[in-house]
Steps between C-alpha positions, in 0.01 A plus 500: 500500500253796528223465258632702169309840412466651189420900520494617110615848450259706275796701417465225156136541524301717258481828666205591297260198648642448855175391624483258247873382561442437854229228404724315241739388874195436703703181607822693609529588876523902466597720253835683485442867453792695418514916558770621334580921540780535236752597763551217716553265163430622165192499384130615621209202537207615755417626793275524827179620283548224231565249849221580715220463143685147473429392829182556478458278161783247579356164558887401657659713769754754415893420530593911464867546411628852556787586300434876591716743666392601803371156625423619899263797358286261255549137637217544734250632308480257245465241835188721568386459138449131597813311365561184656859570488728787432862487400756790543829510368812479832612775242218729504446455866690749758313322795416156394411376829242766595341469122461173518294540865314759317435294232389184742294743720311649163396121444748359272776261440831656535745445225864610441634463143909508480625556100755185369800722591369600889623239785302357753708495762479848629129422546502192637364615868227695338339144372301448786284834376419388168234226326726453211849587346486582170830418297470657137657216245518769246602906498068634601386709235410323219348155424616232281861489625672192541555345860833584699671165631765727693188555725436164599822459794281851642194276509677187668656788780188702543293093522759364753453857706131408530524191628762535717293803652197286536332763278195450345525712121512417207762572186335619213676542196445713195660519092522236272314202626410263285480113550835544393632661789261497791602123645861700535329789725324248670754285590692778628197567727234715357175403503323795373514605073445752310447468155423755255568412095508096631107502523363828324702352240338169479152505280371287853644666785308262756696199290804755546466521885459112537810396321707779722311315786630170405813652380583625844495163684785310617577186278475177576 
C-alpha cells in the first residue's frame, strides 16, 4: 500500500492565526486549502490573495481545492502562486483536459475533484492527465460533516481504473475522516486524506495526524 498522507484542511483552522495554524501540522504532508466562491457550493472561505501570503509562510506545501465557479479562468493562477497542487471541480471545468495541462505547465500538480453524487466513469480516459482524483466523502462546503459510505464502491471503481491503466495518481479523499472512517477510504484505495475538524479539533494535532497515520494502515 502507498504510504498514507494526511493534508489537514485549514477550513477548521483559526482563520484569525493561519500562520500560526500551519505550525501546529508541521508533521502533516501538505496542507489542504479550500477556496470556496459562494456559487459553486455555498459558502465563501478565501481566495488567491489570502493563497499566495500563505505560501509564502507555509512551512508544508499547499493542497489548493477550488470549489469556485469558473475553474479554467482561476485554476492556473493559483499554480503560479506556488501551490504544489491544485484541484478543480469536473463540474466547474468546461475543458478539463486543457486546464489541467495549464495547470501542469504553470508548475503544479493537477487535480480533479468529482462531488459524492458525480460518476467516474465518464472521465475515466481523462486519468492519464491528472496527479490525483479527488472523490469528496461529504457534500464540499462546509466542514465537520460526517463521512459518506455510498462513496466508497466510487473509490473501489475509480482505484481498479488506475491500476488497470497502469496510471500512476493518487485518490485523495476529503469530509469526515476520522480514525473512524479513514481505514474504509483506504481500503477502497485512497491513499491521500484530508482532514479538517479530525486534527484542528484535537488540542495536539501532530498526535492527531499520527493516529490517522496508523489508522490508515491495513490490519494485520
Amino acid at each position: 500500500m502507498t504510504h498514507p498522507r494526511i493534508n489537514p484542511s485549514i477550513l477548521s483552522a483559526d482563520f484569525a492565526n493561519l500562520e500560526a495554524e500551519l505550525q501546529r501540522i508541521g508533521s502533516a504532508d501538505a496542507v489542504h486549502v479550500d477556496v470556496m466562491d459562494n456559487h459553486f457550493v455555498p459558502n465563501l472561505t478565501l481566495g488567491l490573495p489570502i493563497v499566495q501570503r500563505l505560501q509564502q509562510v507555509s512551512p508544508l506545501p499547499l493542497d489548493v481545492h477550488l470549489m469556485i465557479e469558473d475553474a479554467d479562468r482561476w485554476a492556473p493562477q493559483y499554480a503560479e502562486a506556488g501551490a504544489a497542487s491544485v484541484t478543480f471541480h469536473a463540474e466547474a471545468a468546461a475543458a478539463p483536459v486543457k486546464l489541467a495541462r495549464e495547470i501542469r505547465a504553470a508548475g503544479a500538480r493537477a487535480a480533479m475533484a468529482l462531488r459524492p453524487a458525480t460518476p467516474v466513469e465518464p472521465y475515466l480516459d481523462l486519468l492519464g492527465e491528472l496527479d490525483m482524483l479527488l472523490i469528496m466523502t461529504v457534500e464540499p462546503g462546509f466542514g465537520g460533516q460526517s463521512f459518506l459510505d455510498l462513496t466508497l464502491p466510487k473509490i473501489r471503481r475509480a482505484a481498479a481504473a488506475i491500476r488497470g491503466a497502469g496510471l500512476p495518481l493518487v485518490i485523495q479523499v476529503d469530509g469526515g475522516i476520522t480514525e473512524e472512517t479513514i481505514l474504509r477510504a483506504a481500503d477502497a484505495g485512497a491513499s491521500v486524506f484530508v482532514a479538517g475538524s479530525s486534527v484542528y479539533g484535537a488540542d495536539d494535532a501532530a498526535a492527531a495526524i499520527t493516529a490517522l497515520r496508523h489508522a490508515a494502515l491495513p490490519r494485520a
